[in-house]
C-alpha positions as CSV (number, residue, x, y, z in Angstrom):
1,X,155.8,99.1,113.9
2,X,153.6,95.5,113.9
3,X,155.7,92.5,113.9
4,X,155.7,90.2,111.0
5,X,153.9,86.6,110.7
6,X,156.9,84.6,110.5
7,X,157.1,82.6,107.4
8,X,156.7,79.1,108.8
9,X,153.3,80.6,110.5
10,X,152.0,81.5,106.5
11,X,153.2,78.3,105.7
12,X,151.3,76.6,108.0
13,X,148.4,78.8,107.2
14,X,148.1,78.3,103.7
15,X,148.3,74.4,104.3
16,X,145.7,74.9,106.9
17,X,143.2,76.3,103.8
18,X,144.5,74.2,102.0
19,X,143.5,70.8,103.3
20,X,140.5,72.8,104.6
21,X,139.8,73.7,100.9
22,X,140.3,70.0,99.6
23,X,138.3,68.5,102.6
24,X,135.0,70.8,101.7
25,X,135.4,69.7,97.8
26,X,135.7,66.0,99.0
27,X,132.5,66.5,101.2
28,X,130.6,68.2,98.1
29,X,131.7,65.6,95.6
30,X,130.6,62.7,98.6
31,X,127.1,64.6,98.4
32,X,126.8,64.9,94.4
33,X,127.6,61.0,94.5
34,X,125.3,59.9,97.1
35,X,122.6,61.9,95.5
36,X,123.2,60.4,92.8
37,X,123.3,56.8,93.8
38,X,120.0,57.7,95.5
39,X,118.1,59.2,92.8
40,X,119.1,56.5,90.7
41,X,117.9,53.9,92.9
42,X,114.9,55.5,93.3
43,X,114.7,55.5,90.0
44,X,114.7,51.7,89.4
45,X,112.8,50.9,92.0
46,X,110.1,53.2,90.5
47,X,110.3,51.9,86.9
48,X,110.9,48.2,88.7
49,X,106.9,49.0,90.1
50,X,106.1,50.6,86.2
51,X,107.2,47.2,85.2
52,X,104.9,45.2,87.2
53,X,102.0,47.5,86.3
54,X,102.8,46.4,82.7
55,X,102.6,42.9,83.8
56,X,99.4,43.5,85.9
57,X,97.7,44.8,82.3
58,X,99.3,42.1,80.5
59,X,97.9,39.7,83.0
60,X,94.5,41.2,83.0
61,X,94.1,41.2,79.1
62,X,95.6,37.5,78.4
63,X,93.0,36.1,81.4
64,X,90.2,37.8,79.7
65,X,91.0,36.8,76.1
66,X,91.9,33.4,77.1
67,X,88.1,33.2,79.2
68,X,86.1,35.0,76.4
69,X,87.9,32.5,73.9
70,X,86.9,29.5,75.8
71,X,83.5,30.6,76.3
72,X,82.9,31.3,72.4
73,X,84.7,28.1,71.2
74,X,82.0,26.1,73.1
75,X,79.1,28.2,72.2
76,X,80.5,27.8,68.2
77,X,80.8,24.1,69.2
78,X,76.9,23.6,70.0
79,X,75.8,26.1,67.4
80,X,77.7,24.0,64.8
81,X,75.2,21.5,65.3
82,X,72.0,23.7,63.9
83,X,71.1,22.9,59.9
84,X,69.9,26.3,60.1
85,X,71.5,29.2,61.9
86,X,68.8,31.7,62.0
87,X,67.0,30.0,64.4
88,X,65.6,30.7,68.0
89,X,68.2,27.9,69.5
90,X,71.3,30.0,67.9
91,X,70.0,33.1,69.1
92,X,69.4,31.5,72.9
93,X,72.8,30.0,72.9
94,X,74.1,33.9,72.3
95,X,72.1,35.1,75.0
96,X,72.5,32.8,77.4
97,X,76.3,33.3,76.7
98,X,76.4,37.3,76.5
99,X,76.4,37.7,80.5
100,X,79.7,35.7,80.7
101,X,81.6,37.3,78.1
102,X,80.6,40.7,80.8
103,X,82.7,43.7,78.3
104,X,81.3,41.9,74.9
105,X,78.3,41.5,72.9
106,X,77.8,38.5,70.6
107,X,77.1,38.2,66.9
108,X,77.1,35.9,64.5
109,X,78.1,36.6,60.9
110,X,76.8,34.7,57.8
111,X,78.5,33.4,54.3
112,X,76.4,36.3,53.0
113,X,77.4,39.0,55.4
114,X,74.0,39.2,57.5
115,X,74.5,39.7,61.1
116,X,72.4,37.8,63.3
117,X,72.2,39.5,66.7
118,X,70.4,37.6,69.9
119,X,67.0,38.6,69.5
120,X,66.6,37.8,66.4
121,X,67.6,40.9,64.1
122,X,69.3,40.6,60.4
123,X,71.3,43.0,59.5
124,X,73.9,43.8,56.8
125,X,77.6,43.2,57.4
126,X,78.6,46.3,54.7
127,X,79.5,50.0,54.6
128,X,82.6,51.4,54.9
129,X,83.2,49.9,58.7
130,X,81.9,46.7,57.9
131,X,83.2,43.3,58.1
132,X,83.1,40.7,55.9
133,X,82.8,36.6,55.8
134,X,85.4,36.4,53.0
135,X,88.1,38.4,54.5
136,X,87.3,37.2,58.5
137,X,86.8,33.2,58.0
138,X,90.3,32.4,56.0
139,X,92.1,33.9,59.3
140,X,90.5,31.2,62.0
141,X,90.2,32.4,65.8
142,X,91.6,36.0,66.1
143,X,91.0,39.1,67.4
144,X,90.6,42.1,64.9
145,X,92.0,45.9,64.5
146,X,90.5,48.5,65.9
147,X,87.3,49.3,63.9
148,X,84.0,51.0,64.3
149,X,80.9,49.6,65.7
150,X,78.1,49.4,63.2
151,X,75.2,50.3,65.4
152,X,76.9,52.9,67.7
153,X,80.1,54.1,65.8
154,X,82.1,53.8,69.5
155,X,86.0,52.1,68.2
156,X,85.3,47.9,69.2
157,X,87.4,44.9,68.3
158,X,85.7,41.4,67.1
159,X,86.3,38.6,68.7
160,X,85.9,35.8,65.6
161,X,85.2,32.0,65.9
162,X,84.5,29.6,63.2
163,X,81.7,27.7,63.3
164,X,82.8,24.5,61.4
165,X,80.8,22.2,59.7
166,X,81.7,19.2,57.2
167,X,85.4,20.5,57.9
168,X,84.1,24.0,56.5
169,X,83.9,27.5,58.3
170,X,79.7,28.1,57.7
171,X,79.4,30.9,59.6
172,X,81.6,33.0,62.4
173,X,80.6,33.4,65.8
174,X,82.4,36.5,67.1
175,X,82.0,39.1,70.2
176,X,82.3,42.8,70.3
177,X,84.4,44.8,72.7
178,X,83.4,48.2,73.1
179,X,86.7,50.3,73.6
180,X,85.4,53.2,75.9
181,X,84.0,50.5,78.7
182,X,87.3,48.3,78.2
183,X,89.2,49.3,81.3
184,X,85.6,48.5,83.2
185,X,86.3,44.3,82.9
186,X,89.9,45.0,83.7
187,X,91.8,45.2,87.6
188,X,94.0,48.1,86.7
189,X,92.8,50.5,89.4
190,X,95.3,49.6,91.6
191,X,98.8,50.6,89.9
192,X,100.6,53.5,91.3
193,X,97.4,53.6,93.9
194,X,95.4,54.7,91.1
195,X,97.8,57.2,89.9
196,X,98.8,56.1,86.4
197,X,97.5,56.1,83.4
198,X,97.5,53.2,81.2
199,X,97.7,52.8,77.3
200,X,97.4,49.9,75.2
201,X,99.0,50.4,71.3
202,X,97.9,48.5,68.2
203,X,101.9,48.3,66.6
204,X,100.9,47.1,63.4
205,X,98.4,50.3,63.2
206,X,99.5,52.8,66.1
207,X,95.9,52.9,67.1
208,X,95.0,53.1,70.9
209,X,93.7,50.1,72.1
210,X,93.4,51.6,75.7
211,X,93.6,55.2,76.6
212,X,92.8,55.7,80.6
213,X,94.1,59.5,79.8
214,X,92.2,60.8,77.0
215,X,88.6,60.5,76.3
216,X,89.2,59.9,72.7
217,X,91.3,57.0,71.6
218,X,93.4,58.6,69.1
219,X,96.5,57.0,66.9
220,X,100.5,57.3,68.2
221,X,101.1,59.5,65.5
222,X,98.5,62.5,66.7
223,X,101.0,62.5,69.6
224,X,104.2,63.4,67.4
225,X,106.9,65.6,68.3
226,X,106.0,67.7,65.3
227,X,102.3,67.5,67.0
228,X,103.0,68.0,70.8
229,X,105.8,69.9,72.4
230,X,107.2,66.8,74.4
231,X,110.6,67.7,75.7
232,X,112.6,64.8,76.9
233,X,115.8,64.7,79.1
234,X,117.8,61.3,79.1
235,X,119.0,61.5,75.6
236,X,116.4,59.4,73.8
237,X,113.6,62.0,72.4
238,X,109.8,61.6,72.2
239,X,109.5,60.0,68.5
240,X,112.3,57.9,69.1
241,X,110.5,56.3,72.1
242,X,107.5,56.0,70.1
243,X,109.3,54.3,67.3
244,X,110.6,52.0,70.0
245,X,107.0,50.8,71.2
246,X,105.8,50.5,67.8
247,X,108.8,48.3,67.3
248,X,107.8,46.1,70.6
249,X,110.7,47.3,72.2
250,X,110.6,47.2,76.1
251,X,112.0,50.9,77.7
252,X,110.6,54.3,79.1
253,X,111.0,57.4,78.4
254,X,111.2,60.5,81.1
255,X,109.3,63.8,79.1
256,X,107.2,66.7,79.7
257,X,104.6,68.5,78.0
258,X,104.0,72.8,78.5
259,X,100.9,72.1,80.0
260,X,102.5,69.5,82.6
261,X,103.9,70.8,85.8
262,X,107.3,68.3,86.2
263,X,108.4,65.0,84.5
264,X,106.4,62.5,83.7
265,X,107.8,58.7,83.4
266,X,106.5,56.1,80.5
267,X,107.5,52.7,81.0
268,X,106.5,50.5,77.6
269,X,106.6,46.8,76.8
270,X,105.2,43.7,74.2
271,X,101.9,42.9,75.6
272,X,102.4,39.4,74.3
273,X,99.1,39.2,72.7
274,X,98.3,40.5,68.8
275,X,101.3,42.8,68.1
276,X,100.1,45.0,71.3
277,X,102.3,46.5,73.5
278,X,101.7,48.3,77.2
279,X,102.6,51.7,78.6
280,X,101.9,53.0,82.4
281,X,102.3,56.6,82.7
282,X,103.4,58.1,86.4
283,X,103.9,61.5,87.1
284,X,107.7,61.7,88.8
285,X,106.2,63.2,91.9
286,X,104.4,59.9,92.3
């Protein structure tokens, strides 16, 4: 017949597993926080480097606008003094100027909606994309929409300048930006080493200013949920991020697309310059 454990011995035995039990929960729940602390550091630090690749753009954009604008207020300044603007000194002052402005080509546009390019050609201002003296001079300096180029049909923005005379806009001096060569004139290679993709948004339109992505620049709401399939974890969805941006909100957004292996993270924020606002793009792996 075996002998019996003695009681105290179970005792001490179930203690034993016990403490043991309690010791290996402690240990898992140590792990589950650390990795958590860590991830979410990580994650900061990551959307910390987002953030200055949203200043980098931000940077980039405001020095060019600021150089183009300079450049155009003192060409506008010298043309002012013609009596007539269709003439070989206007059209030099726009060449000579067209290799400093680098991403733009230079125009001026008349009370009676000719164009007057550099060497010389007249053209018409109208059509369905075309611009007009009435609408552009009451607004001063500013940088326009998105629009269509009238000789190419790529998406541009127009640079306007009066030209004053008397105290009266007589005609507007104003560069063109072609869109698909924008990121060309702009030091954005270097965010995420190359790795992310960069958008600049319209907010009063939701047109894409910048697209580094896509080859066609394309509006916010082609990119709906109702659209794409954009799953989201973090409790904000897709179209709620989006209305964020639009609404020059500064945040990000962590989603995922079916054709996407993993997440991706979108960090967003005001560009500070005509109702535009910034994304970079990283994939998490990054």
């Amino acid at each position: 017949m075996g002998q019996k454990i003695p009681k105290k011995n179970e005792a001490r035995k179930d203690r034993s597993l016990t403490a043991t039990g309690i010791m290996i929960a402690f240990i898992v729940v140590l792990m589950l926080l650390v990795y958590t602390r860590i991830h979410a550091t990580l994650q900061q630090r990551a959307l910390a480097r987002m953030e200055e690749g949203v200043t980098t753009v931000s940077q980039e954009i405001t020095s060019k606008l600021a150089r183009d604008s300079r450049i155009l207020n003192a060409a506008a300044s010298i043309i002012s003094e013609a009596n007539n603007f269709d003439t070989e000194e206007t059209m030099g002052v726009m060449e000579s100027i067209s290799p400093l402005l680098e991403t733009m080509s230079v125009r001026v546009l008349l009370p009676d909606d000719r164009i007057l390019s550099p060497t010389g050609n007249i053209s018409s201002a109208a059509g369905s994309e075309g611009i007009s003296f009435a609408q552009e001079a009451p607004l001063g300096e500013h940088i326009s929409n998105r629009s269509v180029s009238l000789t190419t049909g790529n998406p541009v923005l127009r640079h306007f300048v009066p030209i004053v005379q008397d105290g009266q806009v007589a005609a507007l001096l104003y560069g063109i930006t072609d869109l698909t060569t924008l990121s060309d004139g702009l030091n954005i290679n270097n965010i995420y080493n190359a790795n992310a993709d960069v958008y600049i948004v319209d907010t009063k339109t939701g047109d894409f200013i910048l697209d580094t992505e896509h080859d066609e620049l394309k509006n916010v709401a082609d990119y709906s949920e109702a659209v794409c399939e954009r799953e989201t974890k973090g409790g904000q969805g897709w179209d709620r991020s989006t209305a964020d941006l639009l609404s020059l909100h500064t945040g990000y957004v962590v989603y995922r697309t079916p054709d996407t292996l993993g997440w991706q993270y979108m960090y967003y924020s005001p560009a500070g310059i005509n109702d535009w606002a910034i994304a970079v793009d990283v994939a998490e792996k990054e």
